[in-house]
N, C-alpha and C positions, 0 to 999 in steps of 0.2 A: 294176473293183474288184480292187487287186491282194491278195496274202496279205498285204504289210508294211503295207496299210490295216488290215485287220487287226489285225494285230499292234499297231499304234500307235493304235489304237483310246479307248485313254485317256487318249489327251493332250487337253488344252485343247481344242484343235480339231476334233478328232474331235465334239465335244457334237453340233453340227447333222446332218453327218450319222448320228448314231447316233439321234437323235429321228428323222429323216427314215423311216430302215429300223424301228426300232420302229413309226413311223405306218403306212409300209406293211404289213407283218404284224398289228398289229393291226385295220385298220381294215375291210382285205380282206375276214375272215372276217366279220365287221357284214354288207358290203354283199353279201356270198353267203349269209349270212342272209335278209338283206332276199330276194333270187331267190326262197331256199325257201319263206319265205311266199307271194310272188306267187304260186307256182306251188302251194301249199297250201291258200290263199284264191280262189283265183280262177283255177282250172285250167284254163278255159276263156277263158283272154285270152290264154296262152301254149300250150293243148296243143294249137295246130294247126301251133305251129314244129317239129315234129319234123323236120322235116329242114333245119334251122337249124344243129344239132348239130353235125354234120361242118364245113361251113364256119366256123363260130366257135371251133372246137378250131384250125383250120386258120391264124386270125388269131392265135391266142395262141400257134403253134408258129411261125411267119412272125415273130411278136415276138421269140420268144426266139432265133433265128436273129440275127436284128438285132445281138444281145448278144453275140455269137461274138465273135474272130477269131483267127485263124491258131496264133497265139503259145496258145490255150487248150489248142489238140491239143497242141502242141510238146510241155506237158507231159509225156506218155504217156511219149512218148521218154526227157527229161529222168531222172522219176521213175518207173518203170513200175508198181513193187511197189506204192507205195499207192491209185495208180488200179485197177489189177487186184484189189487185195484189196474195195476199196470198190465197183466194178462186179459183180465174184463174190458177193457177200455181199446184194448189191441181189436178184438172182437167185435166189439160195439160201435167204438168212433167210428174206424176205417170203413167199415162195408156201411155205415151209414153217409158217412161224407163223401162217398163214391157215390152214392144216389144220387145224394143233392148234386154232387159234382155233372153226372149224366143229363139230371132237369134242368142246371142254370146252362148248361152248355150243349143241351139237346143233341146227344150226342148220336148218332145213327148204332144201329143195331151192335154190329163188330165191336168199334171200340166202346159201348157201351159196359159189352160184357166183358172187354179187356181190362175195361176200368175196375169195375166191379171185384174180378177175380183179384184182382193188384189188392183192393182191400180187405180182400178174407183170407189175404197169406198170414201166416206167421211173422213174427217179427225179424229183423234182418240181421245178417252176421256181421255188420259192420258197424251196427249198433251201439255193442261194447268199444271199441276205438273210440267213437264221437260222443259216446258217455265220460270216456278217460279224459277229453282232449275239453269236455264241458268244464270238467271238475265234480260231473255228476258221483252218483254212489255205483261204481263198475259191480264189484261182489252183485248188487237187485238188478243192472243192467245186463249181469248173466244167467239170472236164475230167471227173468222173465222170458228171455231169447229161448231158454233151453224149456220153459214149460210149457212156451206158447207152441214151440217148434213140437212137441210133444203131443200137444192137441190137434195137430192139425188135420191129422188122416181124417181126424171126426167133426172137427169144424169147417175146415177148410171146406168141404163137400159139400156139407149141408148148408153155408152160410151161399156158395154159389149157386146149389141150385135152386134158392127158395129166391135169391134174391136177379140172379142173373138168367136164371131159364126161362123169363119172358122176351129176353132178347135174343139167346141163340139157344139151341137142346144142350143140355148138359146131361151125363151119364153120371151122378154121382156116384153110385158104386164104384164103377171103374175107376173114377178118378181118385177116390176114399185108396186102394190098393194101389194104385201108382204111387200115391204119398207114401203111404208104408214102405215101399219097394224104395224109391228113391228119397226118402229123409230119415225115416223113421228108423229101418234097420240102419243105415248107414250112422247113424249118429251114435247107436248103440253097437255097433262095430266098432265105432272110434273110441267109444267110453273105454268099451272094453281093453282092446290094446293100450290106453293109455293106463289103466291098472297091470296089463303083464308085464309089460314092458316102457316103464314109466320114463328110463335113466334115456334110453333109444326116443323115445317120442319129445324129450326134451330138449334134445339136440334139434331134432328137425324141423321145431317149432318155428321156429325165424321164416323158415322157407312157407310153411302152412299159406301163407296170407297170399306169396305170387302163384302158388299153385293155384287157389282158390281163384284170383281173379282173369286167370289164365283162362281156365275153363269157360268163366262167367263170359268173360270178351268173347271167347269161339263162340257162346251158345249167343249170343246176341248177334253175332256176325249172321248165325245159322235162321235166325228166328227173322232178322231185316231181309234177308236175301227172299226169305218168300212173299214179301209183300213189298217188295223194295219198289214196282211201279203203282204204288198210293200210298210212297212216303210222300211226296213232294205235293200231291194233294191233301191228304191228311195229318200231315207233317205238326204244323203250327198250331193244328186243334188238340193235338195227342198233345204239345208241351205244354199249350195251358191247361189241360185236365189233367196234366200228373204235377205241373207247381201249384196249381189250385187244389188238388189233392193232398201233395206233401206238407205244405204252408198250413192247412187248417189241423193236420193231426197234429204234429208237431203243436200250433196253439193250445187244442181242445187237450191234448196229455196232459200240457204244463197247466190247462184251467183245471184238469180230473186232481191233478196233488195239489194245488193252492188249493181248491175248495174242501177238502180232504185234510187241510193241515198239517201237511207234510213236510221233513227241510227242505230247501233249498236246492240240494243236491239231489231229493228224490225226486223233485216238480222235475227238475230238467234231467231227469232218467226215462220220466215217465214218455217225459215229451218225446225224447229220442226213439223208444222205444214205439209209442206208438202212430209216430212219423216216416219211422224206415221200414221200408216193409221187405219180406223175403221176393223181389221181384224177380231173381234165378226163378226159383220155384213157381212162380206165376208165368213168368216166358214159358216154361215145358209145359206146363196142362193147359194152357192154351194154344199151344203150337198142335197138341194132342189130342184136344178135346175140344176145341172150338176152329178157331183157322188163324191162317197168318195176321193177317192184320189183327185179330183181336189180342195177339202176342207184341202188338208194337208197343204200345202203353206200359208193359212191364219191361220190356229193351230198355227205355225212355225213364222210366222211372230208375232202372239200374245206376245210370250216371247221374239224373237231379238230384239222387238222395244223400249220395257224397258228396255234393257239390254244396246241397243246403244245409247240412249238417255240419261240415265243416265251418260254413258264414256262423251256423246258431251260438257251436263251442268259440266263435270270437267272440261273438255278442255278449257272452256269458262271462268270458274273462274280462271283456270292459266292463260288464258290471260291477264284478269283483274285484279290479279295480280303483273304480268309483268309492266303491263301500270301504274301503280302504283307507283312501285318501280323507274320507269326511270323519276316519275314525281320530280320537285323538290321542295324541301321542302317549307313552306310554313313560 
């Protein structure tokens, strides 16, 4: 999906696939609902996949691997400023507004460092869809996915445990090689195959997305199950700290490219970008490296960020819209 899909997004044609990407964003977070109830109802049909987790994260970064190629990096080169501004800012907002998010909401230890770890992920693979569905620039909303998703073995680690090892032990190390293990080769496994076997991975594209959120629902299922008796106590604190988390990066991206003077379509890439967070990849190192509940936060985050993402890319087309209609006739 290039940027001038995008951008032509409103023509006639464009209809199907814009239902298409609307289907897929909204339908996702439904059926990763669906996981958290299995896994809420009936904790004991899933909570002895725990070590599922890693391997299923492992398919859905192998998928998005799939989705690369060559020409996405090329980017960096291309345009460097608003890949770097939107990878820095992934970095920098999230694990900062995860703080503030912890202090205004005093959040007790677990989901402190739930919270936490939710915003030192990578940026999310659904990013690109609600970059498409904004009218954003998709081409920089996939080179930032794939560079941030790059960084993480080395950021990811260090941003948690400088920033979250006061509220539970983190093993950076380990958790540093788990990334690698479960994003990092798998995404370069996907790259790969998609350069041998380009004509075959083309085909199977369509399907990529329900694989993807197949896994994602099980591993939420698997991730509620173990803390499923303090959902209903800590329930309602864990949704205002991930829509008070989602809502301010989401703002502070779009204020990182207006203050930056960026187009339009960059502001709300950035935004997307560094509002949706890799929260898969957050449920397993905390399922792994911290405990169950500090995994619920990134469950929870799984379904708010399709859900606010989607509200954004409307808001975006009534804007465009609006500019539209004030324009004058030709």
């Amino acid at each position: 999906m290039s940027s001038d899909t995008a951008t032509e997004s409103s023509a006639p044609g464009a209809a199907a696939p814009d239902r298409g990407a609307y289907t897929a964003v909204l339908v996702f977070p439904v059926l990763v609902i669906v996981g958290g109830l299995v896994g809420f109802l009936a904790p004991g049909a899933v909570g002895g996949l725990t070590g599922w987790i890693n391997p299923l994260l492992g398919v859905v970064m192998f998928g998005m691997g799939l989705t690369l190629r060559p020409v996405d990096f090329a980017l960096v080169a291309k345009r460097p400023l608003p890949v770097l501004l939107g990878v820095a800012a992934q970095y920098v907002v999230m694990p900062l507004v995860a703080l503030l998010v912890v202090f205004l909401l005093r959040l007790p230890p677990e989901l402190a460092a739930g919270v936490i770890l939710v915003g030192c992920a990578p940026g999310g693979t659904a990013s690109n869809v609600v970059a498409y569905l904004a009218r954003g620039d998709v081409a920089l909303s996939v080179a930032m996915t794939s560079i941030s998703t790059l960084l993480a073995p080395l950021l990811t680690p260090l941003l948690t445990l400088w920033l979250a090892g006061q509220y539970l032990p983190v093993d950076g190390g380990a958790m540093a090689w788990s990334i690698t293990k479960i994003v990092l080769l798998p995404v370069v496994a996907g790259l790969a195959v998609r350069l041998l076997a380009p004509r075959l991975v083309e085909r199977a594209l369509p399907v990529l997305p329900w694989v993807s959120v197949a896994a994602i629902a099980l591993i939420v299922a698997i991730v509620v199950s173990g803390s499923a008796d303090r959902i209903v106590e800590a329930g309602l604190l864990v949704l205002a700290a991930v829509v008070l988390h989602n809502v301010l990066g989401l703002a502070l991206g779009h204020l990182v490219g207006a203050v930056t003077r960026q187009p339009i379509a960059v502001r709300r890439t950035t935004a997307v970008e560094v509002g949706m967070q890799n929260s898969g990849l957050a449920a397993a190192l905390a399922a792994q490296y911290m405990n169950p509940l500090a995994a619920l936060p990134a469950a929870v985050f799984s379904v708010w960020h399709n859900l606010s993402g989607a509200l954004f890319a409307v808001l975006c087309r009534r804007a465009d819209a609006r500019a539209a209609r004030r324009l004058p006739a030709s």
